[in-house]
C-alpha positions in Angstrom: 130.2 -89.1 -61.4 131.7 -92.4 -62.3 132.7 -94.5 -59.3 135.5 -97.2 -59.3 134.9 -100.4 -59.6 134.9 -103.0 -56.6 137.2 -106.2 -56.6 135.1 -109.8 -56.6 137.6 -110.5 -53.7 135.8 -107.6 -52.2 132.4 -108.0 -53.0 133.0 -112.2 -52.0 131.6 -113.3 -56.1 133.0 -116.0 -57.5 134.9 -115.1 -60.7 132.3 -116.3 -63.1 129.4 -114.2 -61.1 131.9 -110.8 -61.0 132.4 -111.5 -64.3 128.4 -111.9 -65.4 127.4 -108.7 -63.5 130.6 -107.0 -65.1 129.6 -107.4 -68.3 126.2 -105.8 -67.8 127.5 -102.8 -68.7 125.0 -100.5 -68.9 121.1 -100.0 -67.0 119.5 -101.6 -69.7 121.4 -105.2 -69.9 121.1 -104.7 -66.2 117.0 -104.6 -66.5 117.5 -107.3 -68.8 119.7 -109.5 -67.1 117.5 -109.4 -63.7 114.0 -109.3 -65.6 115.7 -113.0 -66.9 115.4 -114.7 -63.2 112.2 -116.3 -62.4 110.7 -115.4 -59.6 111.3 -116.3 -56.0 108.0 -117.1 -54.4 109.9 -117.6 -51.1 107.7 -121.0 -51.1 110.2 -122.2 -48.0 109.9 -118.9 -46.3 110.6 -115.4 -46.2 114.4 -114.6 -47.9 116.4 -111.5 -48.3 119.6 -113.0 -50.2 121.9 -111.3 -51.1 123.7 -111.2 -54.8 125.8 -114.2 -54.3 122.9 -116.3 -53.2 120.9 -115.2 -55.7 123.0 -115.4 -58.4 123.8 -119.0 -57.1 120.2 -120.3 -57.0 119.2 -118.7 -59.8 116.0 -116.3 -58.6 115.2 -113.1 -57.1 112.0 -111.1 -55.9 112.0 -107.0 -55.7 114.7 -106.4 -53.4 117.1 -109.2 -54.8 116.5 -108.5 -57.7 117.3 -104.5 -56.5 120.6 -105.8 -54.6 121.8 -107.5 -57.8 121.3 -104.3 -60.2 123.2 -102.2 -57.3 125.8 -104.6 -57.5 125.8 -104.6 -61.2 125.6 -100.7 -61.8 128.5 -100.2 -59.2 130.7 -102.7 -61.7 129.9 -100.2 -64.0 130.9 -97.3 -62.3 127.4 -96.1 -61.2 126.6 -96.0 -57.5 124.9 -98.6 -55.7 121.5 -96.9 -54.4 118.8 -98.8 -53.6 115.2 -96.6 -53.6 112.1 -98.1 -51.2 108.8 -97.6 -52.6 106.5 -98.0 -49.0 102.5 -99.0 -49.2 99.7 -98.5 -46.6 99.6 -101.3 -43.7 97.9 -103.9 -46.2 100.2 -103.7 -48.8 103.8 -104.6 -49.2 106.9 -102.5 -49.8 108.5 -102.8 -53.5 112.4 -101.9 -53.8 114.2 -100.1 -56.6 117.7 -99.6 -57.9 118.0 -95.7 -59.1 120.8 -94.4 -61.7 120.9 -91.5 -63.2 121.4 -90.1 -66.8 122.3 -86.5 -68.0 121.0 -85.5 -64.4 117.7 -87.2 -64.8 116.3 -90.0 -62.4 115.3 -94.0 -64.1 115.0 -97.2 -62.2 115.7 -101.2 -62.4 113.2 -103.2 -61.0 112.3 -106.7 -60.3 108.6 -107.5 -60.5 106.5 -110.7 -61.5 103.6 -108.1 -62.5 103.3 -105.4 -65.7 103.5 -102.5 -63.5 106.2 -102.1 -61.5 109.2 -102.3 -63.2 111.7 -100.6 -65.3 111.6 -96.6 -65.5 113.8 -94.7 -68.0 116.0 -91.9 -66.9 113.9 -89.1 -67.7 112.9 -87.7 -64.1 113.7 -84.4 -63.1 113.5 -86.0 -59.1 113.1 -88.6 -57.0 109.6 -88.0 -56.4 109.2 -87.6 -59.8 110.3 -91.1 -60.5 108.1 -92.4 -57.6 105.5 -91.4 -59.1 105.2 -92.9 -61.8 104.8 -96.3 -59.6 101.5 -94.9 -57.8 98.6 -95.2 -60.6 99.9 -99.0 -61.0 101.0 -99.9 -57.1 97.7 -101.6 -56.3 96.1 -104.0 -54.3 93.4 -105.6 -56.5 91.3 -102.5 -56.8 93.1 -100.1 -54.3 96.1 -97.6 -54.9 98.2 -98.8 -52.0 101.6 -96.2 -52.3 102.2 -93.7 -49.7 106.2 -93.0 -49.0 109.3 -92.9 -51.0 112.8 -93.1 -49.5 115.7 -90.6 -50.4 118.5 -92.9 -52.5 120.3 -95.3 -49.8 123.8 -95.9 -50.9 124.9 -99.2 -50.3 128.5 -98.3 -50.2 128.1 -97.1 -46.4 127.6 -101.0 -45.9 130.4 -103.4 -45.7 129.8 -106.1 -49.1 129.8 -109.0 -47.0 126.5 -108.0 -45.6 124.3 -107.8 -48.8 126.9 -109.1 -51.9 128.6 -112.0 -50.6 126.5 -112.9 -47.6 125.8 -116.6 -46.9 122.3 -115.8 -44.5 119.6 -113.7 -45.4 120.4 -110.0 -45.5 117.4 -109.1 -43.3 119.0 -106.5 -41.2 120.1 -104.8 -44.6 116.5 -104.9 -45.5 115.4 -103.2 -42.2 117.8 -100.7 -42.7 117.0 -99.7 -46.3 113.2 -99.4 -44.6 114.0 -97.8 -42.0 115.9 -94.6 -44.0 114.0 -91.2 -44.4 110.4 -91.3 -46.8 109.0 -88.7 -48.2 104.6 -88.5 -48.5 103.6 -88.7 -52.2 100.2 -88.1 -51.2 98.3 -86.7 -48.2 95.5 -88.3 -45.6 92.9 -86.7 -47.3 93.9 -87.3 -51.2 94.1 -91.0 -49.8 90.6 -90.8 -48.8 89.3 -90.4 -52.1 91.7 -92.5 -54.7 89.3 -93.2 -57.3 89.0 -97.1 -57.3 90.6 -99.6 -60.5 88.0 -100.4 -62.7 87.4 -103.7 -63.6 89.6 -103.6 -67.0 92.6 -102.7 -64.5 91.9 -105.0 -62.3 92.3 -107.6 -65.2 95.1 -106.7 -66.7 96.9 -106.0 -63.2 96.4 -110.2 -63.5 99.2 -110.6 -66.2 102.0 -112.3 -64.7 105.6 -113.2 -66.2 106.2 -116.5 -64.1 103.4 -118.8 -63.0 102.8 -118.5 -59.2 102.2 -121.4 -57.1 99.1 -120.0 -55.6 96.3 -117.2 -55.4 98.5 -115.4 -53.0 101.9 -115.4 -54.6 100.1 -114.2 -57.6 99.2 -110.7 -56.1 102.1 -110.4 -53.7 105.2 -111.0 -56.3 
């Protein structure tokens, strides 16, 4: 069901950002569009902007990138849903912006690595769609994905909190974290993932932006 569009007064963009993420008209100039910012490595600290501040400086990691495409697809008369994809304690959640086409599930995604990014509506569910992220959600060698959220709607939200926010959109974050996961996989499947082998753990290495360091590398 097509949604109307909000204002830029609304959403607090300036007219030439409303005017950007209105012409991405459809998922796949959306994908395009946020696949196009580099990479923020957060190298002054942890951010959560929100699609102003992003837009403005010019960067995004997973869940900017995810606010941005909401933003966008709502322009386009989509819903805004944001979906979280949750690891085990040593890994770190990665966020998703869900559409759907002819009743089937796809996915925008911001990610520095091969793996996790965009999915094309084809998915009978929302688990369905998940798991298509678990064979590739690793750390180094170890399949990290447990949980996936139900779709979290950012229209329940007022737009000054994640589209034109000046401060970090942490609380937002929390929130989107804090919705209902389903398991993907149980205790005792966990217990015997089958490790990467070492031509995985190779190509998991391919980047699209140069990270400052050994640790930016395998977080973004």
């Amino acid at each position: 069901m097509r949604v109307r569009p909000p204002t830029a007064e609304r959403l607090g963009l300036s007219p030439a950002q409303y005017r950007t993420l209105r012409g991405l008209r459809t998922p796949e100039r959306i994908q395009d569009f946020v696949t196009a910012l580099p990479t923020n490595f957060e190298l002054k600290g942890d951010t959560a902007l929100s699609v102003r501040e992003t837009l403005r400086q010019g960067h995004a990691h997973c869940l900017e990138g995810a606010f941005v495409a909401a933003c966008a697809l709502w322009l386009a008369g989509e819903p805004p849903l944001l979906m979280d994809l949750q690891a085990d304690a040593t890994d770190d959640d990665h966020v998703v912006a869900v559409f759907r086409r002819g009743g089937a599930w796809g996915a925008i995604s911001k990610s520095n690595h091969v793996w996790l990014r965009w999915r094309d509506p084809i998915h009978r569910s929302l688990r369905e769609l998940a798991l298509t992220y678990f064979h590739e959600y690793v750390l180094k060698d170890r399949k990290t994905l447990r949980t996936y959220s139900r779709p979290y709607d950012l229209r329940r939200l007022a737009p000054n909190l994640w589209v034109g926010r000046d401060d970090n959109c942490f609380d937002v974050a929390e929130w989107v974290d804090d919705s209902r996961h389903y398991p993907l996989i149980t205790a005792a499947q966990a217990r015997h993932l089958r490790r990467r082998d070492t031509m995985e753990v190779k190509a998991g290495r391919l980047l699209e932006y140069a990270a400052p360091n050994a640790r930016s590398a395998v977080k973004y």
